[in-house]
C-alpha positions in Angstrom: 61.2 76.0 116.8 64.9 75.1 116.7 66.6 73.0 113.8 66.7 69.8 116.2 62.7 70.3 117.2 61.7 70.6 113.8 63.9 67.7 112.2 63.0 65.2 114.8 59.2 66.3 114.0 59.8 66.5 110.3 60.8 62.8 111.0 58.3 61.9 113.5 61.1 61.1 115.7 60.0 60.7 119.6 62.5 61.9 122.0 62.6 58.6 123.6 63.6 56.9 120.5 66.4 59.0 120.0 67.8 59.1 123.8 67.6 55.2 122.8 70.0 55.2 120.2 72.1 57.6 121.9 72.3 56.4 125.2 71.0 59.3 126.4 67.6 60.3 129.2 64.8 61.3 127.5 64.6 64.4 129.2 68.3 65.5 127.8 67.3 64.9 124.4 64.2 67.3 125.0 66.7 69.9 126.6 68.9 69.9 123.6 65.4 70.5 120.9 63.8 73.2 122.8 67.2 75.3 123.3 67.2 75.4 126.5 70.7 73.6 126.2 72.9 73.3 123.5 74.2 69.8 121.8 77.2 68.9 123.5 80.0 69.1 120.9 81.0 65.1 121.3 76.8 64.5 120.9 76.5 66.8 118.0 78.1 64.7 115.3 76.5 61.4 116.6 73.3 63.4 116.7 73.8 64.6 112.3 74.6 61.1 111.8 71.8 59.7 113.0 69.7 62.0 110.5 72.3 62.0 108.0 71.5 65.2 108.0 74.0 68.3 108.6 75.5 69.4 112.2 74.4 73.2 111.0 70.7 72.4 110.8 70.9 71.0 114.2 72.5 74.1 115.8 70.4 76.5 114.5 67.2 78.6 116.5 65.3 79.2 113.8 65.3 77.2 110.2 64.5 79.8 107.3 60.9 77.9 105.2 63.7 76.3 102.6 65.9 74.4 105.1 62.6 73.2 106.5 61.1 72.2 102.7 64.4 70.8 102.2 64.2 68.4 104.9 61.2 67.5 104.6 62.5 66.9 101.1 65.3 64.3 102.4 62.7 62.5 105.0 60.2 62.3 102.0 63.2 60.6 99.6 63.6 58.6 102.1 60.1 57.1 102.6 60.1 56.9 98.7 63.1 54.7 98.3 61.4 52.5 100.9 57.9 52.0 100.2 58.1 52.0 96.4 56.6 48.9 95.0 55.7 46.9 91.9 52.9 46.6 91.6 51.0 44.3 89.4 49.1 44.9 86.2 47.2 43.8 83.3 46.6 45.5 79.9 44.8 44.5 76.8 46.7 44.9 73.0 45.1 45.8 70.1 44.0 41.9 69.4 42.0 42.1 72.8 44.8 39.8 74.0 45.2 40.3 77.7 49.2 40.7 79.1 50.4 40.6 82.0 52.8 43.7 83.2 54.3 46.2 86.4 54.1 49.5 87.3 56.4 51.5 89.9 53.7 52.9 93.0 55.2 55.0 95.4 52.9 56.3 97.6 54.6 59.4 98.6 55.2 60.9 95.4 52.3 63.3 95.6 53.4 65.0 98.8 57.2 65.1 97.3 55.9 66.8 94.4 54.5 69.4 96.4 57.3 69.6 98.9 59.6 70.4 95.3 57.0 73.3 93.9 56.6 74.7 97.1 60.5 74.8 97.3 61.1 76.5 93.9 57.9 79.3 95.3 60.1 79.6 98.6 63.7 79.8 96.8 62.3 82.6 94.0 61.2 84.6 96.9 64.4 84.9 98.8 66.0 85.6 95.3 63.4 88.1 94.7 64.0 89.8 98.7 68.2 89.6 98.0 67.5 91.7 94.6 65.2 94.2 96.0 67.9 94.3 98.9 71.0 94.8 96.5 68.9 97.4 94.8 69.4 100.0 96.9 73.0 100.3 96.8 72.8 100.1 93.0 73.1 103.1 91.0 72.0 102.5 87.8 69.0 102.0 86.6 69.2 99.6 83.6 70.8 97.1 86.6 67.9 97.9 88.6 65.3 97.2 85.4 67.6 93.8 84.2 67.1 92.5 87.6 63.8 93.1 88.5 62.6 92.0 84.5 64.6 88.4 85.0 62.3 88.0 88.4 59.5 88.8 86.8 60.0 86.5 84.1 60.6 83.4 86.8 58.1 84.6 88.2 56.1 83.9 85.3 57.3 80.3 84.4 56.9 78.9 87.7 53.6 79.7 87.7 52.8 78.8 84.7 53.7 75.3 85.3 50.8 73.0 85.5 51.0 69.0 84.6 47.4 67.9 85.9 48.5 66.9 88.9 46.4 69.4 91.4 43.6 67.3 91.6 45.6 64.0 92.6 46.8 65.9 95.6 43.5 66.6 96.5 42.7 63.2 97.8 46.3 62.9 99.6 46.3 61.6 103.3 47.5 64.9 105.0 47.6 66.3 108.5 45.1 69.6 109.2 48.6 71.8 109.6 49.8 70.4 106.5 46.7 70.9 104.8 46.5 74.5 106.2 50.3 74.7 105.2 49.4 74.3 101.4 46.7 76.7 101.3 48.4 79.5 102.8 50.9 79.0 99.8 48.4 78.4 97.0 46.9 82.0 98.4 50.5 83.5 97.9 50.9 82.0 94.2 47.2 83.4 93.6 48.0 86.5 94.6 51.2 86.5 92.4 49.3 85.0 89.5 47.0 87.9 89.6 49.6 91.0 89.9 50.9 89.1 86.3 47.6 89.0 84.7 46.9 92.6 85.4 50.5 93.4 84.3 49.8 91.5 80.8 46.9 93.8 80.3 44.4 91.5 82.1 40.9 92.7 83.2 39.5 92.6 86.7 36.4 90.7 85.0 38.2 88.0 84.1 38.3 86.4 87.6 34.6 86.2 88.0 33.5 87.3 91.2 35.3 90.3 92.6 36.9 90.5 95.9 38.6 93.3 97.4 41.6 92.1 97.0 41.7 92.2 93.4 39.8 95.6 93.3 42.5 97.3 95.5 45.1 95.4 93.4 44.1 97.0 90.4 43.3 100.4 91.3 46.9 100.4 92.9 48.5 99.3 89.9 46.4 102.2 88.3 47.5 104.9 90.6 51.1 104.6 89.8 50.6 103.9 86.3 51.7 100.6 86.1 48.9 99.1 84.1 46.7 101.5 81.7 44.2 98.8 81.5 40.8 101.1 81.7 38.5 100.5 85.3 35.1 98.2 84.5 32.0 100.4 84.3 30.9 98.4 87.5 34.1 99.7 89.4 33.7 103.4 87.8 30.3 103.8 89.3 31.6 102.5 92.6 34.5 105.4 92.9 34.8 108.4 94.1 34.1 111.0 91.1 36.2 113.9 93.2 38.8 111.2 93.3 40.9 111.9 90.2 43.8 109.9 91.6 42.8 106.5 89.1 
């Protein structure tokens, strides 16, 4: 999907309102979206300007997951600044008097908040990928260690953030795709989530059920000895006793 595909479907832009506003066919418009021609330099800025959004996006083939987050982002802040309301109130003192009063609603702050979330998961693991790829041309060690202990720490406090706010989302108004979209990266941040436990000396029980996941997880991080945590009796029956690899 190209940058100008994905932006006008980020914001649920039809092609023939767009041709519309820049005097253009229908058909042109679609052209320029699916790549099969480029923006016209004279169209292009015309084009950003009507998003208020950057030429660069608009040229691109293929948006990495934080330009899209990030413009879903700007269409989202958009929507708030709209449809945010007062809405009235009442509330009752400590006499049992009865007052009058307002509260901000803005009915897209649920979806914003996860758009923001799953941009910090999606910016930590490009960080993480350009450290793993400068490590290779480093030579020393202790670099190598510094690096890979500051991801891990990251790591650690974006996950650990939790206001409350999981279950709200739950009765959110979203597409299938969306919906989809959200549990594909609440697997990832799972799967994260448990590497951590085990590396803080965690136990396979603790999860409850066990899945193979989390049993080939832990054995792995056995094998190279990068846990010491000791196997549950239920896992020792189940291995291999000529195996002496664990």
């Amino acid at each position: 999907m190209t940058g100008f595909e994905f932006i006008a479907k980020a914001f649920k832009a039809s092609y023939t309102d767009i041709a519309k506003r820049l005097n253009m066919t229908p058909s042109a418009i679609a052209d320029w979206a699916s790549g099969r021609r480029p923006i016209p330099k004279d169209k292009l800025p015309l084009v950003s300007k009507l998003f208020r959004i950057d030429e660069e996006y608009f040229k691109k083939k293929e948006l990495t997951e934080v330009e899209k987050i990030k413009i879903e982002i700007n269409y989202l802040e958009r929507l708030s600044k709209r449809d945010t309301e007062q809405i009235p109130d009442t509330y009752t003192d400590d006499e049992g008097n009865q007052h009058e009063t307002y509260f901000w609603y803005n009915p897209h702050e649920g979806e914003l908040r996860y758009k923001y979330e799953e941009l910090a998961y999606e910016e930590l693991v490009l960080r993480i990928k350009r450290i793993l790829t400068h490590d290779f041309a480093l030579d020393m060690e202790y670099q190598r260690t510094r690096n890979h202990f500051h991801v891990v720490k990251e790591l650690t406090e974006l996950l650990d953030q939790d206001d409350g706010t999981v279950g709200i989302m739950e009765f959110e108004d979203i597409s299938k795709e969306e919906a989809q979209r959200r549990r594909n990266l609440a697997d990832r941040v799972n799967s994260i989530s448990r590497m951590l436990y085990f590396l803080n000396g965690g136990k396979l029980h603790a999860f409850g059920k066990i899945d193979e996941f989390d049993e080939e997880l832990f054995k792995l991080l056995r094998k190279f000895k990068i846990i010491d945590t000791k196997l549950p009796k239920k896992l020792k029956e189940l291995d291999d006793p000529f195996d002496h690899r664990l």
